[in-house]
C-alpha positions in Angstrom: -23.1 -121.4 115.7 -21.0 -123.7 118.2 -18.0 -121.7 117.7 -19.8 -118.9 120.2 -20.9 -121.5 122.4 -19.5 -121.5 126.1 -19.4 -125.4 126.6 -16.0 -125.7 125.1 -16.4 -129.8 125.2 -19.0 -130.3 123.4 -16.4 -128.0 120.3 -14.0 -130.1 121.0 -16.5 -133.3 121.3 -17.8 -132.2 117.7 -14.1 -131.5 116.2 -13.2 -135.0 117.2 -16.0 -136.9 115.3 -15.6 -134.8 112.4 -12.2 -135.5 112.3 -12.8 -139.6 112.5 -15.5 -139.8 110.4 -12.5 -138.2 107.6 -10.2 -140.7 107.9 -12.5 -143.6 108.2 -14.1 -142.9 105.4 -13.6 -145.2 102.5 -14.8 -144.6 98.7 -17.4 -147.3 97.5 -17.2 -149.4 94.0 -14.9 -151.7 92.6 -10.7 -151.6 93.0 -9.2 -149.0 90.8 -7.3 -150.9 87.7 -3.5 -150.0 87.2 -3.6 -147.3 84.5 -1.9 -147.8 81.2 1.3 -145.1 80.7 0.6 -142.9 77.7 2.8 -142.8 74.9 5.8 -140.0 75.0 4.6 -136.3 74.1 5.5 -134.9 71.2 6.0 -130.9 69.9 3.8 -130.5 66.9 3.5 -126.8 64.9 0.1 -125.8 63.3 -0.1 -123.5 60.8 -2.1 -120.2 61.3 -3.1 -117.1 59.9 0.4 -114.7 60.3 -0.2 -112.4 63.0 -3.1 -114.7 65.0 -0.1 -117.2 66.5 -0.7 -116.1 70.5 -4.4 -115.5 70.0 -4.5 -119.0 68.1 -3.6 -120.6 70.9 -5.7 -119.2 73.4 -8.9 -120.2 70.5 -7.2 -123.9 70.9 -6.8 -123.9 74.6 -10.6 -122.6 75.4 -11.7 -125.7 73.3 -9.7 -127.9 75.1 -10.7 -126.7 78.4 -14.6 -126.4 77.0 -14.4 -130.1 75.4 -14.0 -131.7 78.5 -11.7 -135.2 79.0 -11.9 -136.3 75.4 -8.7 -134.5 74.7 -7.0 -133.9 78.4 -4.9 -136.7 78.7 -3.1 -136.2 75.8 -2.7 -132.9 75.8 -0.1 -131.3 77.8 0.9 -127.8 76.3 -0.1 -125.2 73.8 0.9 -121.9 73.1 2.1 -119.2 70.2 4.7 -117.0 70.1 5.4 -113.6 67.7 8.9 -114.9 67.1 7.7 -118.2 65.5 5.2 -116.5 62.7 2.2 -118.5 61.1 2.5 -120.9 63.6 1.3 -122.5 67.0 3.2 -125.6 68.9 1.0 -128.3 70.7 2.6 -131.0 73.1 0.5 -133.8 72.7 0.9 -138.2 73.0 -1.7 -138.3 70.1 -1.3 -136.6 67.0 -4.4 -137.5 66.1 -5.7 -135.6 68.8 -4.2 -132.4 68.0 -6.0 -132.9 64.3 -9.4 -133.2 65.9 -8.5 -130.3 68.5 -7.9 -127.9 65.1 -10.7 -128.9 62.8 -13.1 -126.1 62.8 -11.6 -123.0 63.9 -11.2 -120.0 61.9 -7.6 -118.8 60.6 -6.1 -122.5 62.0 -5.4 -125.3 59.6 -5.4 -128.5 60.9 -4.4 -129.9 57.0 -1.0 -128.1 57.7 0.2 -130.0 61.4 3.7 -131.6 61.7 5.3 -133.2 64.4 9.1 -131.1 65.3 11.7 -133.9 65.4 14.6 -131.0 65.3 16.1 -130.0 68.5 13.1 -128.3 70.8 15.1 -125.4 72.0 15.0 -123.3 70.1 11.0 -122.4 69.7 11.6 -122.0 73.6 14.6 -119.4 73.4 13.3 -116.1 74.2 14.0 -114.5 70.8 16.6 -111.3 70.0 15.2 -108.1 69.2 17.9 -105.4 68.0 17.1 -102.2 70.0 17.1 -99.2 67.3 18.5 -95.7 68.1 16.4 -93.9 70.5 15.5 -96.6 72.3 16.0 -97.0 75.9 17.5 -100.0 77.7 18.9 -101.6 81.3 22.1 -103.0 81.4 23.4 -106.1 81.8 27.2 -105.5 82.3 29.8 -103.7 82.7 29.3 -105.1 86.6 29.5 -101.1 87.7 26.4 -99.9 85.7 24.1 -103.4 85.7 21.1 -102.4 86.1 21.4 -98.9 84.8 19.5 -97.2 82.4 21.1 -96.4 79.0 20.1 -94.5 76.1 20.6 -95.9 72.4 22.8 -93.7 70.3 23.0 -96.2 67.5 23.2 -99.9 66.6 25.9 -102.0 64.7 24.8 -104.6 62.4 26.5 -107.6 61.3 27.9 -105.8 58.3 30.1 -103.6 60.6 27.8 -100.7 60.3 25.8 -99.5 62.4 22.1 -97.2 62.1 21.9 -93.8 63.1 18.1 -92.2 62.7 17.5 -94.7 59.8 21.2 -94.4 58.0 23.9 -96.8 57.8 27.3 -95.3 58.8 30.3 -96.5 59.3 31.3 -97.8 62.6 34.0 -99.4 65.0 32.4 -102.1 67.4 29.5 -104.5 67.0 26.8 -103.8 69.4 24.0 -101.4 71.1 26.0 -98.1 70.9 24.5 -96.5 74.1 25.3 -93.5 76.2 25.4 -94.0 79.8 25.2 -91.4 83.3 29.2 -92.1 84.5 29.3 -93.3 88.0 32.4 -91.0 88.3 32.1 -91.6 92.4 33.8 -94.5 91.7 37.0 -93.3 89.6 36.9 -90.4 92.4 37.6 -93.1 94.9 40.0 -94.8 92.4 42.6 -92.4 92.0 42.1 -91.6 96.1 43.2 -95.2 96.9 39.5 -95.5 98.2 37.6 -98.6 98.1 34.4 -99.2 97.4 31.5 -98.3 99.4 27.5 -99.5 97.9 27.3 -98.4 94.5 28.9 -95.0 93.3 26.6 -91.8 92.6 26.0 -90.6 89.3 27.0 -87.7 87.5 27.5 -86.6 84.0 31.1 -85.8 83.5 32.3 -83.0 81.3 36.0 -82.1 80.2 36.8 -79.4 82.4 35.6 -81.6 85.5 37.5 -84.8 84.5 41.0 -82.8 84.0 39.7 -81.2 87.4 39.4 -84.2 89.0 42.0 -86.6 87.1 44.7 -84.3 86.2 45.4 -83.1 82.4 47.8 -86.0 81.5 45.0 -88.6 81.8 42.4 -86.7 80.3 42.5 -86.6 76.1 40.4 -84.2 74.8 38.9 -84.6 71.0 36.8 -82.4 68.7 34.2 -81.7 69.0 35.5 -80.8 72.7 33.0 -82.1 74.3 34.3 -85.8 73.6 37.0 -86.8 75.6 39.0 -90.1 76.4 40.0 -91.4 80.2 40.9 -94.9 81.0 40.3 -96.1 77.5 36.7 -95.1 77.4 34.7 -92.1 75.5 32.8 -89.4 77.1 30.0 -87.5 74.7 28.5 -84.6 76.3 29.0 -86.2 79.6 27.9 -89.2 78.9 29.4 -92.8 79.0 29.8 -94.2 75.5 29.5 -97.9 75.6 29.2 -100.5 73.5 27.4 -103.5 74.7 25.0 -106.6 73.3 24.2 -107.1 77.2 20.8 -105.1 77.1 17.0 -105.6 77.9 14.7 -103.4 76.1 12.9 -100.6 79.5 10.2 -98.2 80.4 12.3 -95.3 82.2 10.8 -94.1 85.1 10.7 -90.0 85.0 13.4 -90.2 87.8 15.6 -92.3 85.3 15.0 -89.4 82.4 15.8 -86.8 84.3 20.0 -86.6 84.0 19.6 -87.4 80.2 17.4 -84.1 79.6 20.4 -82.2 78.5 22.3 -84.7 76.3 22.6 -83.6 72.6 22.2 -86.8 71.6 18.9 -87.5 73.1 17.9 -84.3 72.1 14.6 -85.7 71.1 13.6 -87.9 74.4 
């Protein structure tokens, strides 16, 4: 190998030829012709069996890719989504193309294809799932608690009610009902005059401690006792209630769990 070889030269020598042999190198054959701009692409759904739409599209892209060039240039996206049931979406210049690129594959019928002159979007938009009670979740806002992990007490529907362990009650706000660890840190600091310093410690906050800490008058106690008011917001059991639509369905880490252990209302995490 001349890369262990002592006369550095003749590396160097060898490096240099390489090199101008590469750039004076010129392909063979007859001038390339200017090539002809394919039509637009268009969006076009395919009907399939319900429940095969991401798995469809991974049948249709393996042909594509196994086919060759016959279908390449025209083809420019395919994929499924669980949102958009009994269908697959193919961006293709040919619609032709995409007929021939369905024949012959099980649970896809290329008899059932139609071009999508609507507005795009919204088979893009990543789709709303409700969370149900029980569920866990990160939020979104309030700014103090993004990022945090919150337990789902309940979850108002449209119909201003809202589902409690499979029952429809009746409720206040519309929303993920969800019960939160308080950053109390940061009201601490509040009624000191204190400002803010990183992001405030959690701490579950029960009656007794918040009259402790924020004085009788601004504390309102409810019944069952263990509900309070301060600052306009409700306290269950130590816990933040919250209602929010600003939520992202979460694995909890063990870490996470660990402060909701003793919450009545998670009773069964």
């Amino acid at each position: 190998c001349l890369a262990n070889h002592d006369d550095m030269e003749q590396w160097r020598s060898l490096l240099a030829r390489a090199h101008e042999r590469g750039h004076t190198h010129k392909l063979s054959g007859p001038s390339t012709k200017e090539l002809k701009p394919l039509p637009p692409a268009m969006l076009y759904r395919v009907r399939v069996k319900e429940g095969y739409e991401e798995t469809a599209a991974v049948v249709v892209g393996n042909k594509l890719l196994t086919a060759g060039t016959a279908w390449a240039p025209s083809v420019k996206s395919i994929f499924g989504r669980v949102s958009c049931p009994t269908w697959i979406f193919i961006e293709s210049s040919n619609g032709a193309e995409v007929n021939k690129l369905c024949a012959n594959l099980t649970d896809i019928y290329p008899r059932d294809i139609h071009p999508i002159v609507e507005d795009l979007s919204q088979y893009l938009r990543e789709p709303f799932v409700a969370p149900k009670p029980g569920d866990w979740v990160r939020l979104n806002s309030p700014p103090l608690y993004r990022g945090d992990l919150a337990y789902v007490a309940a979850y108002n529907d449209n119909n201003n009610s809202y589902w409690v362990e499979g029952h429809k009650k009746d409720s206040g706000g519309q929303g993920a009902n969800v019960l939160i660890v308080p950053r109390v840190e940061h009201f601490v600091n509040q009624t000191k005059g204190k400002g803010r310093a990183g992001q405030p410690s959690k701490l579950l906050l029960e009656v007794k401690e918040a009259i402790r800490l924020f004085g009788a008058d601004a504390v309102k106690v409810h019944n069952p006792p263990t509900n309070f008011t301060y600052l306009g917001n409700w306290y269950h059991d130590g816990f933040l209630y919250h209602v929010t639509h600003d939520v992202k369905p979460v694995v909890p880490t063990i870490e996470e769990l660990a402060l909701f252990q003793d919450c009545a209302a998670a009773k069964d995490i």
